[in-house]
N, C-alpha and C positions, 0 to 999 in steps of 0.2 A: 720647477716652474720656470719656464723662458720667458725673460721681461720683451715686451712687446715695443719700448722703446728703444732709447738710446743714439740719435741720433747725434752727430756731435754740436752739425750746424756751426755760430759763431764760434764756439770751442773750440773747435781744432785750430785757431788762428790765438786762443789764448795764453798767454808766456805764463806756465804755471808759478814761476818765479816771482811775481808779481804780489802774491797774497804770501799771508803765513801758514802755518803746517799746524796740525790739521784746520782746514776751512773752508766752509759750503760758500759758492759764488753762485747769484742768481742773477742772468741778463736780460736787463727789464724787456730789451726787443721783442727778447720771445716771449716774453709774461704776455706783450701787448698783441702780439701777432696772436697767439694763441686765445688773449679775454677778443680779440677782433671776431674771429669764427663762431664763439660760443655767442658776441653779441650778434652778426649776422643771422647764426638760427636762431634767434631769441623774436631777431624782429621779421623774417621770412615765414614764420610758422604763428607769428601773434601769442608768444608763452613767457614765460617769465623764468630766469636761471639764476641760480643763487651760488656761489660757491661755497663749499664744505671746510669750514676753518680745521675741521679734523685731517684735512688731508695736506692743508699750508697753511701755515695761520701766520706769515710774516708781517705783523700790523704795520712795518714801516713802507708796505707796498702797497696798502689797504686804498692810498687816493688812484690807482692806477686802476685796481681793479672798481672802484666805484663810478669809474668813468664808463664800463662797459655793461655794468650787469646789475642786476634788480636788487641784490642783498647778499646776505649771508646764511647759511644752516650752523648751525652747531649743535653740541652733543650734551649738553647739561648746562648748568649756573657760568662755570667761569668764562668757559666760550662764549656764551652768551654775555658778559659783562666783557668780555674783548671787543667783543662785537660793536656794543652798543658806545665802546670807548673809541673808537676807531676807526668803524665801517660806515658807510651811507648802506638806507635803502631798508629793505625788509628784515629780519631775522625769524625765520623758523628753527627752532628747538624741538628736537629729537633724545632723548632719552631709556635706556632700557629701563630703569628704577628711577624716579625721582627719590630725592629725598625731601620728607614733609616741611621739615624748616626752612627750605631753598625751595621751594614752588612757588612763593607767593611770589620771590624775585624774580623767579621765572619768565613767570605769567607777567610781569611790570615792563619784563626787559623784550616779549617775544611779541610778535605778531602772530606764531602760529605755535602750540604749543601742546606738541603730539606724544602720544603715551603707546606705550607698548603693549597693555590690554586695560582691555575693560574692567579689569577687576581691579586695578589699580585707578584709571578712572573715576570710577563708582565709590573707591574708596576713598580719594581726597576733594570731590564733589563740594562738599564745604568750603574747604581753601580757593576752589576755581567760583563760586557764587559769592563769596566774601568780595576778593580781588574783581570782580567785577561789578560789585555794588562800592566798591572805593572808586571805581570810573575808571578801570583797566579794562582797555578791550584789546579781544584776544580772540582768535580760532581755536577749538580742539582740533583736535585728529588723532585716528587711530592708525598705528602702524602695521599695515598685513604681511602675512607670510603666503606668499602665494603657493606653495609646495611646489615649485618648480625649480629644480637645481641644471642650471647653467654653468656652474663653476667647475674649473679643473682640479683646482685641490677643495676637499669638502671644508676644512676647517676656515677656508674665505668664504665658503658659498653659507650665504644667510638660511638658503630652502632645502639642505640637506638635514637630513632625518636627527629629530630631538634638536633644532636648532633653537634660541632661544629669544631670536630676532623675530618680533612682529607675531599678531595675533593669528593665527591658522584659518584662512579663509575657508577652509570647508566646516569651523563651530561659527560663521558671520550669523545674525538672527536681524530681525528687525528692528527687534529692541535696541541691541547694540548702535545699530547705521542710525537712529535718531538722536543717541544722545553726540553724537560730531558733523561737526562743521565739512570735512574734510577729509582722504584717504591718503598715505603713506606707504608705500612700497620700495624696497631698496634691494633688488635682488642680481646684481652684477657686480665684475672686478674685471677689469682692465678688458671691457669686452667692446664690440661694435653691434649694430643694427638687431642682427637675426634673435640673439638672446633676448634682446629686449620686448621684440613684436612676438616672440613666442612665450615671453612671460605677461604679456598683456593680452593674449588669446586666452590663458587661463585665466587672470581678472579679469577679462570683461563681462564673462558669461557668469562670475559671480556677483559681481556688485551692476551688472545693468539694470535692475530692477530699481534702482536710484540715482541712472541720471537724471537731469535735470535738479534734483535735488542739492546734491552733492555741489560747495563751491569750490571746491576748489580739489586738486588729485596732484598727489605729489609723486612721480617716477623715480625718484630718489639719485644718485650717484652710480659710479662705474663704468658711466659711457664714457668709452675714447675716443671722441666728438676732434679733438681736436689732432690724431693722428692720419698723416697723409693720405691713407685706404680707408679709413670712416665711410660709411656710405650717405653722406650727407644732404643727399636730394632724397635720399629716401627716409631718411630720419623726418627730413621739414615735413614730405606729405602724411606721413605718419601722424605726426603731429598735428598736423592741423584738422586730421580727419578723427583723431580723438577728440579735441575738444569739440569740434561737430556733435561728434555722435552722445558725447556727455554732458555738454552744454556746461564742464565747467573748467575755471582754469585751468591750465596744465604747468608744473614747475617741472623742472630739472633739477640737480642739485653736482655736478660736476664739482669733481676735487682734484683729481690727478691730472684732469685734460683743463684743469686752469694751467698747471706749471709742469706739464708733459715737457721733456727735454730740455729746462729751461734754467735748471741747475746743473753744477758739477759740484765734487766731494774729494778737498786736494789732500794730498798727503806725501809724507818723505819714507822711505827706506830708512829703515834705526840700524837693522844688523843684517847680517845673511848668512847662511851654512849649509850644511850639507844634513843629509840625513835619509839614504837611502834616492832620494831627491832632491833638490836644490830649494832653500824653503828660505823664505824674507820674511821680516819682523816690520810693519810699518806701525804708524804711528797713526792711523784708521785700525778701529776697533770694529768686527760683525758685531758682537753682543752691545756693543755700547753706542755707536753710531749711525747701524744701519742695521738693529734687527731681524728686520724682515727676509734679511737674507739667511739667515736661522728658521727665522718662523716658519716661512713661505714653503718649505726652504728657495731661493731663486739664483743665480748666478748676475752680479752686476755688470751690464758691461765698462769697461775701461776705455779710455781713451787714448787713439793709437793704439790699441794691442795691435803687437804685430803678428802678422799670417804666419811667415815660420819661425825655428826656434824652442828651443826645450821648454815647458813650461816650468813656471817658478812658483811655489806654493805660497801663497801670501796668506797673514794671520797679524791681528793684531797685537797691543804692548799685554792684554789682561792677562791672568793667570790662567783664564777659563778653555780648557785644552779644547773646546771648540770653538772657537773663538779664529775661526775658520774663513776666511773670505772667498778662496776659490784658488783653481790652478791658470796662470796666465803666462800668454809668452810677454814678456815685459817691451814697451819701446827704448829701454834705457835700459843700463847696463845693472845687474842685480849688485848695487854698491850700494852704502851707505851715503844720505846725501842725495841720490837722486830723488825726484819728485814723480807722481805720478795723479793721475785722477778716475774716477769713476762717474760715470755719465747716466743723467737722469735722476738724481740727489735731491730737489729742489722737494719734493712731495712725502710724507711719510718719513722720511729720513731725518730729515728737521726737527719735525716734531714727536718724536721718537728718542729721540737721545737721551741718553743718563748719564753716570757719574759712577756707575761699578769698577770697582777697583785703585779709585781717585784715578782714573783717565780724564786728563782734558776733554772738553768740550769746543768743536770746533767754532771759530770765530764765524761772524757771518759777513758776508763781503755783496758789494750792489753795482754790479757793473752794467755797462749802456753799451752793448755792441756798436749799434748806430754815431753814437758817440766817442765811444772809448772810455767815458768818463765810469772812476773806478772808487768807491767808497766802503770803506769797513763800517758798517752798520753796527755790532757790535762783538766785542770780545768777553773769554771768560775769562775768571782768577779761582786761585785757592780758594777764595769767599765762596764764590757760588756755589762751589763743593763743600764746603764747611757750612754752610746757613742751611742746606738740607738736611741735616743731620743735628746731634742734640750733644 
């Protein structure tokens, strides 16, 4: 999978020396440059965008993006209680399983509070007429699977075959569309325009038989609204000719094109040797600080690689022999000691991190392009690794 980011932008002007090793830097510039765009189509198109605390959930950023955008989405209970601790504005809640003791705070804490079928639904009914005879109000919504697979690798794509995301809009009934408020669809990863109007060709002609009905229609996440080639004039009329033609709101729910290129992920060379190829030990972990590039699997880009040059196989401190980052011509000399970074960190990466193998946990750091101004938000210890465990 080739990441579609990476630009350096203010980065390339940043002294990686500056923070400590390992440590995500996030520069609010581009946070604001970027919530600017998503609020520009918010108000050219007349819809509502929420950010996906799944994709960045940095609450110490939370008043920057409440300046630009309607609310938050999240993915269960704690999200949902981040949210409500921190963010302004809406919270829709997304879940594949609820669980029945954490619903009622669900529903306390959401404005919109959408399930992944009916049958789940139907089944905690009680809890959602309790919680709103206590004077909790709340939208349902159902989350659909539109069958239409967009995605390059299948195990990101939600509408690849036995996916287990969203209810299969060719079992929809009538019965169903009455008991919610609202529709949910999340069928992209790191895509622009064309996936999305051809995954809304296939829902429209199933659920048109309840516009006007319907209040509200969630598109869910994966547009890269806020990368340079987006097609963004076509996105707004898009836009605006759905709720036209549905007569109900329309939400967004952008996560990655909130903080599209707007982190880096610093780190040091520990050791280096030889082995058939020239291969570096850094002190960034694949399996422990940047998964996705296992999962995905993806290639991160670096900052500064330079164009020639042998490359140099870089891998983290864990034990876990994949534990593999990628092959790089380095801009620094394959020593111990030097520093390097990886670009486009600020999304997923963050909130992904663990503690396998007692690896450090990179610090997090809040820098101001515009200003320079440079703050460590926060650091971990032994503790944080030791209070996860028993």
């Amino acid at each position: 999978m080739e990441t579609k980011a990476g630009d350096p932008g203010a980065f390339a002007r940043f002294d990686l020396d500056r923070v400590d090793s390992p440590a995500f830097v996030v520069d609010a510039a581009k946070l604001r440059a970027n919530l600017s765009i998503l609020a520009d189509i918010r108000d050219a198109a007349d819809i509502k965008v929420l950010a996906a605390l799944k994709a960045f959930s940095m609450w110490s950023v939370a008043p920057i993006i409440g300046e630009y955008l309607d609310g938050v989405c999240t993915s269960g209970l704690w999200e949902a209680r981040l949210a409500s601790e921190f963010y302004d504005g809406e919270i829709a809640t997304y879940c594949a399983a609820y669980k029945p003791d954490e619903l009622a705070e669900v529903c306390r804490l959401s404005d919109h509070v959408i399930f992944n079928s009916p049958g789940q639904l139907e089944r905690y009914r009680p809890i959602l007429d309790a919680a709103r005879a206590a004077g909790q109000d709340f939208d349902v919504g159902l989350r659909i699977n539109p069958l239409c697979p967009q995605g390059e690798v299948p195990r990101y794509d939600p509408s690849s075959p036995g996916s287990r995301l969203g209810f299969p809009i060719d079992q929809l009934t009538p019965e169903i569309m009455e008991q919610v408020d609202g529709i949910h669809f999340h069928n992209l990863c790191e895509q622009d325009f064309e996936p999305l109007k051809a995954t809304w060709d296939k829902v429209f002609d199933v659920i048109e038989p309840w516009f006007g009905e319907l209040k509200w229609i969630n598109m869910g996440g994966g547009h890269h609204v806020t990368r340079a080639d987006y097609q963004r004039e076509e996105l707004v009329e898009f836009l605006r000719d759905a709720k036209d033609d549905t007569g109900a709101e329309i939400y967004l729910e952008p996560g990655e094109a909130v903080a599209l290129d707007a982190g880096i992920l610093v780190g040091t060379i520990l050791d280096s040797h030889w082995n058939g190829l020239p291969v570096a030990i850094v002190d960034i972990s694949a399996t422990c600080h940047m998964p996705d590039v296992i999962e995905a699997p993806y290639r991160p880009a670096m900052l500064h690689e330079a164009g020639e040059g042998e490359p140099i196989r870089l891998g983290g401190p864990s034990c876990l022999a994949g534990d593999v980052i990628g092959d790089y011509r380095l801009p620094v000399p394959n020593e111990p000691g030097e520093r390097i970074a990886f670009l486009d960190q600020a999304h997923y990466s963050m909130v992904k991190t663990n503690t396998f193998n007692g690896v450090q946990l990179p610090s997090i750091w809040l820098w101001d392009s515009d200003s320079d101004s440079l703050e460590q938000i926060k650091a971990f210890g032994y503790e944080d690794f030791r209070d996860r465990l028993s």
